[in-house]
N, C-alpha and C positions, 0 to 999 in steps of 0.2 A: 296778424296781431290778435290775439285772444285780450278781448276787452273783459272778459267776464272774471278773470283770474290775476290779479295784480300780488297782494301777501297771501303766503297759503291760509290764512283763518282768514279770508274775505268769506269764504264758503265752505262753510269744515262738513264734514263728511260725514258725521254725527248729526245732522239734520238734516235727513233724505227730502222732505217736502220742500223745506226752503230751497234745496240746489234744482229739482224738479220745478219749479215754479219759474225760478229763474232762467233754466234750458231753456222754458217755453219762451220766457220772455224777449231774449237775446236773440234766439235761434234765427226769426224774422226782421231784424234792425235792420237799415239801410247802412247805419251808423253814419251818418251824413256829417255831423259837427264833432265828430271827432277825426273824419278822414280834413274836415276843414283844419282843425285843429294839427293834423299832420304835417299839412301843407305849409301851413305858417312856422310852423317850428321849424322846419327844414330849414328857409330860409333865417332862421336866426342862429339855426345849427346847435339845437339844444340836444343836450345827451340823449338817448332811447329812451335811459328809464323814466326820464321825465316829460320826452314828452306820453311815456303809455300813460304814466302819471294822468298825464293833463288831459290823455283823449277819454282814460276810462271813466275819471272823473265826470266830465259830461255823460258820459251814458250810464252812469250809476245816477244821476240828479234827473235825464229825462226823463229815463225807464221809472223813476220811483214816481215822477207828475204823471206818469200815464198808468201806474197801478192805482192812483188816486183818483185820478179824474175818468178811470172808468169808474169805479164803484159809483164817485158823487154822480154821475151823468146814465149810469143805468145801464150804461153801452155793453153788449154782449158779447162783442169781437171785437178782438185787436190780432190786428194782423192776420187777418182772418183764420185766426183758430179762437176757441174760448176765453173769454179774458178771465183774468184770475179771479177775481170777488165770485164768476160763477163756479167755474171748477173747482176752488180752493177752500171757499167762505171768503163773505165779505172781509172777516177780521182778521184771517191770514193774508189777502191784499192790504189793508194797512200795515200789519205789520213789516211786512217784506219790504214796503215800500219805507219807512220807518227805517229798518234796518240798512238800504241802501244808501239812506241820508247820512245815517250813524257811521257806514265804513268810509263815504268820502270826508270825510274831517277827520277819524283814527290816518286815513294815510295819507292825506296832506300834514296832520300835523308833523307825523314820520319825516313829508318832506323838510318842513322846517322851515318855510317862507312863511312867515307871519303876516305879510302884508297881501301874498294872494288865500291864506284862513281866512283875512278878515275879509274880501272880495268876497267869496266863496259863500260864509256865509252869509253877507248880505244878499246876492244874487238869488240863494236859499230862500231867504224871507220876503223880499220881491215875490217870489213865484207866486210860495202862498198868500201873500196879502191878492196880489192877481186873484185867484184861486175865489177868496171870499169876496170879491167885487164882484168881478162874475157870477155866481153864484146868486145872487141880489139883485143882479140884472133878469135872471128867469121870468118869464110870462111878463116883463115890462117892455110892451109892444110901442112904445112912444122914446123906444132909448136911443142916444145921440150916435153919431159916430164918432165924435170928441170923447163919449163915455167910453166905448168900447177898443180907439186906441191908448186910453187909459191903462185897461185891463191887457190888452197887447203888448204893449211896452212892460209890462211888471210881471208876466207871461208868459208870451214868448221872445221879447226881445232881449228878455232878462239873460236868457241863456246865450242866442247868438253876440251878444256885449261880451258874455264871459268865454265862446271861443275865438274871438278874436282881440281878447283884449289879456285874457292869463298866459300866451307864449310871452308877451311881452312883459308880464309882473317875472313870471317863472325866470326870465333874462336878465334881471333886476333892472331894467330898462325904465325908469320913475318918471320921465319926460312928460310934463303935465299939460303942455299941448298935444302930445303924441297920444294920451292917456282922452282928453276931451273929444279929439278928431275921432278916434276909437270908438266910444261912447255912441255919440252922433248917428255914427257909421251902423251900429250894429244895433240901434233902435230902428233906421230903416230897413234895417235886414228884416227884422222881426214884423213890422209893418207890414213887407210887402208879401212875408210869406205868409204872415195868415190872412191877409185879404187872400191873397190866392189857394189859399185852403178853404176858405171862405166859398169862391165861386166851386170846388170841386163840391160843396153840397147842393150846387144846380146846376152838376152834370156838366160845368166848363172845363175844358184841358183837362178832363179826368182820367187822365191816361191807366191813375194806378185802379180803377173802377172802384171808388169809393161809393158805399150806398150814399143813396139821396137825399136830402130832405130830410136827414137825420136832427140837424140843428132846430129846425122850425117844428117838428115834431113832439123835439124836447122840450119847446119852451122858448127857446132861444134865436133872436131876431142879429142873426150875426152883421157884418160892416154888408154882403153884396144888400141882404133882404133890409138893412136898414136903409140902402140908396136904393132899392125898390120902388120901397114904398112911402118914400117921401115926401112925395106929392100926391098919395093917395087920400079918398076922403078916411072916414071910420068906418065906414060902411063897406068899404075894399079892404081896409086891413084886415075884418072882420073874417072877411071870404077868405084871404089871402093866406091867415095865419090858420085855416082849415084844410092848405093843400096839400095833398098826400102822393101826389104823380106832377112830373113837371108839364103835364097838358093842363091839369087844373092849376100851377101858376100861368101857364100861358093864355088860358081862358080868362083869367082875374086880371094880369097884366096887359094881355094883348100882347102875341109873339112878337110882330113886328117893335113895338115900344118896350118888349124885353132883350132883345138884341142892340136898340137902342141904348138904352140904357148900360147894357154890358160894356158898349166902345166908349161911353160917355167913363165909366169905371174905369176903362184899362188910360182912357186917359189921363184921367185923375191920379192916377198913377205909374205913368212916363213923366211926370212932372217930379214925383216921389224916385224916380229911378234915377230924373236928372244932378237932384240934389244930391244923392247920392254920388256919384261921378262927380261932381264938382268938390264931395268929401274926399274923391281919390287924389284928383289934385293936389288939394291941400297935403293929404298925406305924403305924398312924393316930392313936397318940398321938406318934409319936418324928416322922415327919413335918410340915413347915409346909403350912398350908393350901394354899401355891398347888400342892402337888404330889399332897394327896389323893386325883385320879382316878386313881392308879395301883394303892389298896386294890382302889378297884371293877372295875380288871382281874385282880389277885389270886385276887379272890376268884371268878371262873368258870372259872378254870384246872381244879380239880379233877374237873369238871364235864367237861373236852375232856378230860382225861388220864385219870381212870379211866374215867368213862363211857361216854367216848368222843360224848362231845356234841356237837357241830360243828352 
């Protein structure tokens, strides 16, 4: 499925840099929530074009928070080639990313479901409200984890809510328990995946070898380094938000009492994985039988997103 090409003016051919920009961008996707987004429509058995619809969708709304949120964040690589604001200018990264926001509403509105426009854009404005709370949170080394699943939920959970909650708008499917249980469901999605993006910036389950320390570097005292350091005095956060190799958090933490700490984390969050599960339940009572296999995709997500299972 070519996610990159839905009406032929998504990328007219008359603007060689914006389609260059975009190659780069695409070229390295996992494309994760729209192969989710696959999955789910299958089971409701939605036409192809709607669902390429609903998967490109997503990845025209991720791709464009991540031409954004390098530029605001400074970050030089995505996907480990150059990210756009360097190779392009910063002002051709906004705009591109601009422009990606601007083609998913020209072709939803084409589609003509008004009621997943009005989603769509709300989930939009989520992001970026996200976007500006974060942002605010920078070098505030006393910030909550209550603050920061805030910023999570309006972030990233905003997006996985919208792939697993538009097959069922796209199916005119309005079932407003069905539509709540959904919700729920894919604020924990987003939860668990970025705490566990979270740990890959101190080298946990880094399978895909993300650099390090890139968070705390920036500024940024993400959900692991806020249960770090939460019982630290001022005088360890001090040290702590200086470390630049993870021997020097291990020296500030104490290896032992950071491994600690870790399983005391992944606990805290089998608790979040529980809830979650007992959200598929519910769902496979509000669901009809013929659409059941969608629980048993459900339910290994946790499994790829904290995990990191694959």
């Amino acid at each position: 499925m070519n996610l990159k090409v839905y009406a032929p003016d998504d990328f007219p051919s008359y603007l060689p840099k914006l389609n260059a920009l975009y190659d780069d961008l695409f070229s390295h996707g996992k494309g994760f929530r729209a192969k989710l987004i696959q999955r789910i429509s299958g089971h409701l058995r939605l036409p192809d074009q709607t669902v390429h619809l609903l998967a490109q969708t997503i990845e025209f709304i991720h791709n464009a928070s991540l031409l954004h949120d390098d530029l605001i964040d400074r970050s030089p690589l995505r996907r480990e080639k150059t990210a756009a604001w360097l190779k392009y200018t910063p002002e051709y990264a906004v705009l591109a990313g601009d422009y990606l926001l601007a083609r998913v509403m020209v072709n939803l509105s084409r589609h003509g479901n008004l009621a997943l426009i009005q989603y769509t854009a709300e989930v939009i404005s989520d992001l970026l409200e996200g976007e500006w709370i974060q942002d605010s949170l920078i070098e505030d080394w006393d910030v909550s984890l209550l603050q920061l699943d805030r910023v999570h939920d309006l972030k990233t959970a905003s997006l996985f809510k919208w792939c697993i909650r538009s097959p069922f708008i796209a199916a005119h499917n309005d079932v407003a328990d069905l539509h709540r249980c959904l919700e729920e469901m894919g604020s924990l999605l987003g939860l668990l995946f970025q705490r566990s993006d979270d740990l890959l910036d101190f080298d946990i389950r880094n399978y895909e070898g993300k650099a390090i320390l890139g968070d705390l570097q920036s500024g940024y005292m993400n959900s692991f380094a806020t249960f770090l350091t939460r019982d630290m005095s001022e005088q360890q956060k001090a040290r702590f938000r200086d470390c630049k190799t993870k021997q020097e958090v291990y020296s500030v933490v104490g290896e032992e009492s950071f491994f600690s700490k870790l399983e005391q984390f992944d606990e805290h969050n089998r608790k979040v994985i529980e809830l979650f599960e007992h959200h598929c339940e519910q769902l496979a009572q509000i669901l009809p039988g013929d659409v059941q296999g969608v629980v048993s995709d459900f339910k290994s997500l946790p499994g790829i997103l904290y995990w990191r299972k694959v």
